[in-house]
OpenMM code with the backbone's topology and positions (N, CA, C; nanometers):
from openmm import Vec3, app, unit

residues = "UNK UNK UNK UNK UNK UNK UNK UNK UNK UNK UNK UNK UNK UNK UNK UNK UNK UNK UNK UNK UNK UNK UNK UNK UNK UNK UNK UNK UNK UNK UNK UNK UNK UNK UNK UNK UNK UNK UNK UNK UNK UNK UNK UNK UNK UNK UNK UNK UNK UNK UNK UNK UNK UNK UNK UNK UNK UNK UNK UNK UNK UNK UNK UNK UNK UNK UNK UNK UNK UNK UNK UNK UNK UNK UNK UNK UNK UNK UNK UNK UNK UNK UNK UNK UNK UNK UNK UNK UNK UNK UNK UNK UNK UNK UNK UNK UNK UNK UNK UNK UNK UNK UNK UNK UNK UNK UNK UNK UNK UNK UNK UNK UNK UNK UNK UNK UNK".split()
positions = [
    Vec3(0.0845, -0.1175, 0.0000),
    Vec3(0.0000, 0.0000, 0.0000),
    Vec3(0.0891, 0.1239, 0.0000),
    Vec3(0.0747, 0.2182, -0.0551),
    Vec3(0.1361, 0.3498, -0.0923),
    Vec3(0.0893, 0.4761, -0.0033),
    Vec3(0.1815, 0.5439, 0.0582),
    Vec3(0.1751, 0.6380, 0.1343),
    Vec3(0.0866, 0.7467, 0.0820),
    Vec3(0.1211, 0.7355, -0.0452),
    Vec3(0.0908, 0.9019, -0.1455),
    Vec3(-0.0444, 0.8844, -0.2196),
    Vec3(-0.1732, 0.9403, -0.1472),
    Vec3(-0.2667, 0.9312, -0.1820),
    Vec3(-0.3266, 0.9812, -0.3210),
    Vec3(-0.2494, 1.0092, -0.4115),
    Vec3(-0.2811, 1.0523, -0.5580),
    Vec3(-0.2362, 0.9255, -0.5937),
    Vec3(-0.1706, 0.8486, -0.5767),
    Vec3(-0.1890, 0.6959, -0.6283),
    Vec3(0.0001, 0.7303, -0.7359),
    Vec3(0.0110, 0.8549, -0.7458),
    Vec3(0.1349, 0.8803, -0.8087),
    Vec3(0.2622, 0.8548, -0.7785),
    Vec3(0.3452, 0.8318, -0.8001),
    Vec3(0.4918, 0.8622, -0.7734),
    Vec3(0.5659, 0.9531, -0.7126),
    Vec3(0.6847, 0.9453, -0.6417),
    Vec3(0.7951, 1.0680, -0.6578),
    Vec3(0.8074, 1.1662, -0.7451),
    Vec3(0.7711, 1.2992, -0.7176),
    Vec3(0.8027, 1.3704, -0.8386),
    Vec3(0.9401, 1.3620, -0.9098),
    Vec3(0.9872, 1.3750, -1.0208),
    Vec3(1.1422, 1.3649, -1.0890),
    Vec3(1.2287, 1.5040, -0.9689),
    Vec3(1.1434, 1.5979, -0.9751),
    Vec3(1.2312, 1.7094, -0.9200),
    Vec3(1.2374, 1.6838, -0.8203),
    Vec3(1.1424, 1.5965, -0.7058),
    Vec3(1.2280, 1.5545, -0.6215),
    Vec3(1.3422, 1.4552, -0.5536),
    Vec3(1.3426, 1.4036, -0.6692),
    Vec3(1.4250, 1.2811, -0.7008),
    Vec3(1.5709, 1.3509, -0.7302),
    Vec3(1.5853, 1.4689, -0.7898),
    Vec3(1.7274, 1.5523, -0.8503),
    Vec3(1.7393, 1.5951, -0.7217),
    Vec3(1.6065, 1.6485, -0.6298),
    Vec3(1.7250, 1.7394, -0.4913),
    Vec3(1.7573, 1.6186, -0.3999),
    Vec3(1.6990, 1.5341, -0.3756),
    Vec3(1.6961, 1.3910, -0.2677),
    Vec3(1.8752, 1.3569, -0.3398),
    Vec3(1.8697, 1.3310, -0.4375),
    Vec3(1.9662, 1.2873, -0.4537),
    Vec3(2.1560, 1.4044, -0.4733),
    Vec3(2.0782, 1.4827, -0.4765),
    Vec3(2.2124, 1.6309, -0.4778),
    Vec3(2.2401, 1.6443, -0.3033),
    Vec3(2.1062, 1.6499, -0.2394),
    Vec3(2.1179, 1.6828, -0.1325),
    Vec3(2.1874, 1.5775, -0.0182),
    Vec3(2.2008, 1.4269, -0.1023),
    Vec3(2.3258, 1.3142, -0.0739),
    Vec3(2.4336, 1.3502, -0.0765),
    Vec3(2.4682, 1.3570, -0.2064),
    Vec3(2.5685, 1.3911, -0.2510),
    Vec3(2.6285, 1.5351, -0.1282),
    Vec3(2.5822, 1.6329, -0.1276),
    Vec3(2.6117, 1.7421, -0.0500),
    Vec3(2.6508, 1.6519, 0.1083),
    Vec3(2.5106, 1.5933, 0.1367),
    Vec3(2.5725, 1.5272, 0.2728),
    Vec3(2.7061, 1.4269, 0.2775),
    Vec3(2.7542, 1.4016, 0.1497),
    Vec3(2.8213, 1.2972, 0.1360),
    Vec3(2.9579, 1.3644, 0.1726),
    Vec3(3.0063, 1.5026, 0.1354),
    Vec3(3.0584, 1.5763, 0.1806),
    Vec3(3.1218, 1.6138, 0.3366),
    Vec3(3.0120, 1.5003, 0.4295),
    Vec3(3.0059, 1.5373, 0.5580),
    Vec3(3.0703, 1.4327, 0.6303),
    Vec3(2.9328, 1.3100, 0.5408),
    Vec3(2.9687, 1.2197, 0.6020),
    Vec3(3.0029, 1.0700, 0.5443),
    Vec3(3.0475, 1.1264, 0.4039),
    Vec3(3.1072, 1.0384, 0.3103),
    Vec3(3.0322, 0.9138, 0.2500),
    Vec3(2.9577, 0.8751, 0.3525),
    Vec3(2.8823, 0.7339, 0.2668),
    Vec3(2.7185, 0.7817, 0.2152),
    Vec3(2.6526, 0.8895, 0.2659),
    Vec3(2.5609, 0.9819, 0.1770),
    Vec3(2.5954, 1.0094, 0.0638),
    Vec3(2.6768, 0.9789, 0.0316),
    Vec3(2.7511, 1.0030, -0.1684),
    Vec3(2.7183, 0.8895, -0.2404),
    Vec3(2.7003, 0.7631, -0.1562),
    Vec3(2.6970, 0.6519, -0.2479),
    Vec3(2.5727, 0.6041, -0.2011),
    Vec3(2.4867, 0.6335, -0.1592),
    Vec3(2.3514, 0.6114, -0.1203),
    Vec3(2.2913, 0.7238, -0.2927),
    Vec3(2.3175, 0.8586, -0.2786),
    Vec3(2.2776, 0.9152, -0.3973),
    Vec3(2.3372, 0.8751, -0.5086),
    Vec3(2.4531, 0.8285, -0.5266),
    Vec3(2.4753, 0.7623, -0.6648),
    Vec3(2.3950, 0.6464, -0.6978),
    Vec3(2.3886, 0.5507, -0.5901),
    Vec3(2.2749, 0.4499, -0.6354),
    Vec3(2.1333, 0.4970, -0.6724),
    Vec3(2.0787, 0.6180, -0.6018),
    Vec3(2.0021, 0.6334, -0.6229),
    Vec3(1.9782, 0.7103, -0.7777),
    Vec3(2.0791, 0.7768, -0.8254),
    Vec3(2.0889, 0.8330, -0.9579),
    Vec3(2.1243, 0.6848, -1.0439),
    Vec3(2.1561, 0.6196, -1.0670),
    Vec3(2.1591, 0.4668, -1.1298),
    Vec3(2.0103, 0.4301, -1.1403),
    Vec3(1.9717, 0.4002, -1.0028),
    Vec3(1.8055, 0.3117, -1.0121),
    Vec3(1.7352, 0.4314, -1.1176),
    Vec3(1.7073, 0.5532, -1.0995),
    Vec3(1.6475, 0.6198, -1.1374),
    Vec3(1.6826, 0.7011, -1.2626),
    Vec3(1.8189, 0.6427, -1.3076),
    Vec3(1.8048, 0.7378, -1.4322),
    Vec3(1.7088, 0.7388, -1.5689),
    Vec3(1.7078, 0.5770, -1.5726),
    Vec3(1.6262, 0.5365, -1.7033),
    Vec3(1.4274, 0.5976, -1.6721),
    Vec3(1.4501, 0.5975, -1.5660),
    Vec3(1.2591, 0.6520, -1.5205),
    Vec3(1.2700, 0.7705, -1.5381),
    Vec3(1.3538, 0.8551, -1.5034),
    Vec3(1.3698, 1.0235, -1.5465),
    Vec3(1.4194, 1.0493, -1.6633),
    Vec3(1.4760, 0.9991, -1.7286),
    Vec3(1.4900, 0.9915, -1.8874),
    Vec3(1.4350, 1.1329, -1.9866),
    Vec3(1.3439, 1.0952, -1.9320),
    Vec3(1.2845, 1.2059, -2.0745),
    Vec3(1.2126, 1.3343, -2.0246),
    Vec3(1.2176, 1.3406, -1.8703),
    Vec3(1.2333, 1.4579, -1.7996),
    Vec3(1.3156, 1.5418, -1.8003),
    Vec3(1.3252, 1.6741, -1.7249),
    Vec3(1.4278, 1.7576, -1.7255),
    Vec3(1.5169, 1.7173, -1.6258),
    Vec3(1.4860, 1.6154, -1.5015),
    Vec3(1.5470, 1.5978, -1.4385),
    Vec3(1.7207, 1.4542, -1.4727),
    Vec3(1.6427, 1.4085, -1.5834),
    Vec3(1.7097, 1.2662, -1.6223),
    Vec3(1.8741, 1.3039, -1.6501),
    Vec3(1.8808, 1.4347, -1.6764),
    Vec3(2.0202, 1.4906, -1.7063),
    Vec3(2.0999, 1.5153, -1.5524),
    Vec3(2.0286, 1.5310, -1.4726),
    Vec3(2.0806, 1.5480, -1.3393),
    Vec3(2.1413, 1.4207, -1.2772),
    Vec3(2.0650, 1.3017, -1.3142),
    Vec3(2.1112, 1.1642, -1.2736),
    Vec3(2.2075, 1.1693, -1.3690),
    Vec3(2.2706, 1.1722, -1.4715),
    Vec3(2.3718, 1.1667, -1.5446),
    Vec3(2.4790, 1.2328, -1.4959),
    Vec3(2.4448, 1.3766, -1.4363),
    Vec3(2.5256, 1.4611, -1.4328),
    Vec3(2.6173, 1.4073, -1.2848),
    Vec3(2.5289, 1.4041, -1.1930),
    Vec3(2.5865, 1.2891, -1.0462),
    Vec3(2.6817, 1.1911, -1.0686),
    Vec3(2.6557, 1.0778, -1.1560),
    Vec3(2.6986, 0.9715, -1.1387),
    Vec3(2.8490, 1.0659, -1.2264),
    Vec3(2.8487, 1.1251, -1.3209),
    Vec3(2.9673, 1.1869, -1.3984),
    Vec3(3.0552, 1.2199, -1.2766),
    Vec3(2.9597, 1.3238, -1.1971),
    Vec3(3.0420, 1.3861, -1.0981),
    Vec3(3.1162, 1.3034, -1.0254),
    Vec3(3.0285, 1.1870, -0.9451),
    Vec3(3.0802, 1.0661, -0.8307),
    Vec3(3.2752, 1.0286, -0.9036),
    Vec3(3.2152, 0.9761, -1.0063),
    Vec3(3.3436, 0.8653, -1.0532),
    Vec3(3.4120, 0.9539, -1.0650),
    Vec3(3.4321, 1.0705, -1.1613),
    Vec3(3.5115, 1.1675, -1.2381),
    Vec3(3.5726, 1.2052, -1.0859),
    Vec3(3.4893, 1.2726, -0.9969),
    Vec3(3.5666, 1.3263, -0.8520),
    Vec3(3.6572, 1.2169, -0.7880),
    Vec3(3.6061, 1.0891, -0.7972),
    Vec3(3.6486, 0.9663, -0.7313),
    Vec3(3.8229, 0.9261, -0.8287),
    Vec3(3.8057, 0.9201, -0.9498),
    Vec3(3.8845, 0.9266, -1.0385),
    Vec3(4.0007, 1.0610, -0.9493),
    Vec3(4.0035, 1.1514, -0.9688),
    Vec3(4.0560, 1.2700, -0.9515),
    Vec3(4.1559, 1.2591, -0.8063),
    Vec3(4.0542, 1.2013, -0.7111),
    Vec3(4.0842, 1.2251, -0.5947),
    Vec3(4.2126, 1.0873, -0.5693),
    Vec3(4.1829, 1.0061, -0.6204),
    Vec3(4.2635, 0.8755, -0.6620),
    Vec3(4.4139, 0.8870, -0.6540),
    Vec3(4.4050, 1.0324, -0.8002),
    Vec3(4.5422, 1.0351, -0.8893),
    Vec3(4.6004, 1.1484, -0.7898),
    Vec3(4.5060, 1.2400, -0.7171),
    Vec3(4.5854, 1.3277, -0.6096),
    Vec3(4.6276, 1.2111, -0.4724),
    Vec3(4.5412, 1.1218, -0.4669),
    Vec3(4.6142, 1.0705, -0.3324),
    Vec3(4.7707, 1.0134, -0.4084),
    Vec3(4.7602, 0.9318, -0.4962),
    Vec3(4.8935, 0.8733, -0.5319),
    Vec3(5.0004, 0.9907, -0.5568),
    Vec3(4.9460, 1.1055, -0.6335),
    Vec3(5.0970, 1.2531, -0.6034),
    Vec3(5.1448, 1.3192, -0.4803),
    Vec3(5.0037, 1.2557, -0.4033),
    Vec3(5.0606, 1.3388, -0.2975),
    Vec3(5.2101, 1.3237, -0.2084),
    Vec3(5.2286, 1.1900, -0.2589),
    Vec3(5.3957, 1.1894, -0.1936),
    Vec3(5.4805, 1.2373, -0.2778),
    Vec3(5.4635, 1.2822, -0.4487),
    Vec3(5.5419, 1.4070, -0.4953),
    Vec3(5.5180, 1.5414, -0.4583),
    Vec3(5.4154, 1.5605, -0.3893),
    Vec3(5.4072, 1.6967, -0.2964),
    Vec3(5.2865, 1.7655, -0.4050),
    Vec3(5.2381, 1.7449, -0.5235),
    Vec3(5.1634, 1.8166, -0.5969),
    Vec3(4.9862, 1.7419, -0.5735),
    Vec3(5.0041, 1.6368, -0.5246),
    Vec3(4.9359, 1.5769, -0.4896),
    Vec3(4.8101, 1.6664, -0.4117),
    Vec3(4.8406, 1.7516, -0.3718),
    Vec3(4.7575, 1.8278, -0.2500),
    Vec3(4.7136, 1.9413, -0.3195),
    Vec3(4.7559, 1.9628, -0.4305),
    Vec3(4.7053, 2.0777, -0.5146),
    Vec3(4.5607, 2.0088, -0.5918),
    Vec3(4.6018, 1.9042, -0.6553),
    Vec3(4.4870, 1.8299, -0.7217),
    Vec3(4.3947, 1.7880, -0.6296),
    Vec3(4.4224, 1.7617, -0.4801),
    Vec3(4.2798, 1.7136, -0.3814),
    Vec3(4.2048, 1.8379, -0.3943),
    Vec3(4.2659, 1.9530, -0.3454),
    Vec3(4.1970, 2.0626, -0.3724),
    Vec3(4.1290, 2.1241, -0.4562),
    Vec3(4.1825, 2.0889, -0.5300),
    Vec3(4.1429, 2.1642, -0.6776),
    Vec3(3.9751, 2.0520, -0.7011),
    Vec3(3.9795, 1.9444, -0.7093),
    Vec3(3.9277, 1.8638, -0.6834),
    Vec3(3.7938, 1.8543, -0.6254),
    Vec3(3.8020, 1.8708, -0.4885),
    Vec3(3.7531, 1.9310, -0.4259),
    Vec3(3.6471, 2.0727, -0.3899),
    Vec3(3.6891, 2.1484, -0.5086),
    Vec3(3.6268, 2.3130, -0.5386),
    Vec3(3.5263, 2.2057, -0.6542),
    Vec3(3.5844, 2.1497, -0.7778),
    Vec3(3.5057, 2.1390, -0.8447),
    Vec3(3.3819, 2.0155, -0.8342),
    Vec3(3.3917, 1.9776, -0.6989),
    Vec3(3.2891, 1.8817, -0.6429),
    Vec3(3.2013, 1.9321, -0.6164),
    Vec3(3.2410, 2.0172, -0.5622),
    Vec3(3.1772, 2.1332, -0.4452),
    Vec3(3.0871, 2.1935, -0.5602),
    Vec3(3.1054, 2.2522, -0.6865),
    Vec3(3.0427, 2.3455, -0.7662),
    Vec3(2.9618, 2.2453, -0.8463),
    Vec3(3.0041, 2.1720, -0.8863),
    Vec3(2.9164, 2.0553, -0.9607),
    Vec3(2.7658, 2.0555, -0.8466),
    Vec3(2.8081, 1.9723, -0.6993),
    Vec3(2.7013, 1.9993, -0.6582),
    Vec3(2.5887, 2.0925, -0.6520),
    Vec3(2.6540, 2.2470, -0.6091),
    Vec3(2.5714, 2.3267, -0.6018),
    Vec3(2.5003, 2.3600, -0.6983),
    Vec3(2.5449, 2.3171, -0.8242),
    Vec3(2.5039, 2.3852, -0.9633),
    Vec3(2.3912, 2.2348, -0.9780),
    Vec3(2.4300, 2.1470, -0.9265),
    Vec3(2.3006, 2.0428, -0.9744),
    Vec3(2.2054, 2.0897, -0.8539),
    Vec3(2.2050, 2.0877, -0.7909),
    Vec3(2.1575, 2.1518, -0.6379),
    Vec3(2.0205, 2.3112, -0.6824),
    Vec3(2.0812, 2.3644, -0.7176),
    Vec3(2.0508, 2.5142, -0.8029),
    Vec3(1.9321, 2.4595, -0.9448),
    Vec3(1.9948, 2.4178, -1.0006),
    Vec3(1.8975, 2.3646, -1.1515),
    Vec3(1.7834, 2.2605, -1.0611),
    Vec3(1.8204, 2.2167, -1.0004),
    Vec3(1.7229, 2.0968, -0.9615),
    Vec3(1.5699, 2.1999, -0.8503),
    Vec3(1.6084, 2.2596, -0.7929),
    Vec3(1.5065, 2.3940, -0.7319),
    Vec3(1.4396, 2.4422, -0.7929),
    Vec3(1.5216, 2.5101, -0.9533),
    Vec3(1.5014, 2.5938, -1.0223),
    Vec3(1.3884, 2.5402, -1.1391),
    Vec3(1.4089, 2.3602, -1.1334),
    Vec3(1.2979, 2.3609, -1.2367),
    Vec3(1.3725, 2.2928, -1.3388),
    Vec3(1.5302, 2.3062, -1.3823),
    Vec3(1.6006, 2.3176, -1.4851),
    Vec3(1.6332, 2.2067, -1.5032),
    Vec3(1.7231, 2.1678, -1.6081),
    Vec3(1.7945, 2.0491, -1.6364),
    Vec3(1.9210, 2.0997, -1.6247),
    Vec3(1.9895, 2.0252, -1.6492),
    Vec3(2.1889, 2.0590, -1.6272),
    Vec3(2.1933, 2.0501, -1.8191),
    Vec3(2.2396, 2.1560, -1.8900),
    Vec3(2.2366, 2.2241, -1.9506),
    Vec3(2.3211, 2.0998, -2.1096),
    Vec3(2.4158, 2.0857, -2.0315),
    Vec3(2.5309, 1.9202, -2.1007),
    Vec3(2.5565, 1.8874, -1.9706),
    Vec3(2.5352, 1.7841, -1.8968),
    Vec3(2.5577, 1.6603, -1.8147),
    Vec3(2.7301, 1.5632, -1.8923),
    Vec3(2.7224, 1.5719, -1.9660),
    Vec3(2.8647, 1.5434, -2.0220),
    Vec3(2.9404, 1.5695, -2.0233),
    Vec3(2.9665, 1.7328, -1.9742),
    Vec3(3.0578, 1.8484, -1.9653),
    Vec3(3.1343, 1.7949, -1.8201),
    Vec3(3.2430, 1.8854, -1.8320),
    Vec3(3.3231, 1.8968, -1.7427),
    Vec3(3.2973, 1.9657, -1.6149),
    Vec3(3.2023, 2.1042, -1.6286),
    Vec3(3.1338, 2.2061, -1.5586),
    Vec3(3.0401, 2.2274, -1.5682),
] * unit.nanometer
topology = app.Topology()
chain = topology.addChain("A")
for resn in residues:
    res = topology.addResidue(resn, chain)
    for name in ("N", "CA", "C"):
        topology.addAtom(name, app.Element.getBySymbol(name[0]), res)
């Protein structure tokens, strides 16, 4: 039996902040990142052809690509440059979120989900 008496679903837009707003907590407390990546996986193919379906794309890009990143700074960091790339890293986690975070409020889609920014 279903909580939601319109007999409907999750809205998509709330499916983009539930899952940004992981990601953000994931920030805190690290395993909220991979609770919203799964949840951008289960749900990308159902948001699909919404405005939101680019946002699940845009997450999971972010997860690995940051995860990727953070990888190649832990292994430099014993050449000492290592700590430039966590950081750097780090800013652009940070902005990815807010910017999926921002579009997802706003109504919007993420503009290219493929992009870098």
């Amino acid at each position: 039996m279903s909580d939601q008496a319109s007999g409907e679903g999750t809205a998509p837009q709330t499916w983009a902040i539930i899952v940004w707003g992981l990601f953000l907590g994931g920030a805190v407390t690290g395993i909220s990142g991979i609770a919203g990546l799964i949840i951008a996986y289960i749900k990308r193919d159902d948001l699909a052809n919404t405005p939101y379906g680019s946002h699940m794309t845009y997450a999971i890009r972010t997860f690995w690509l940051g995860l990727a990143a953070c990888v190649i700074g832990i292994a430099l960091a014993f050449a000492g440059i290592g700590f430039i790339i966590l950081l750097a890293t780090a800013i652009w986690i940070l902005y990815r979120m807010i910017r999926g975070l921002v579009c997802a409020l706003d109504g919007r889609p993420i503009p290219d989900p493929k992009s870098w920014f």
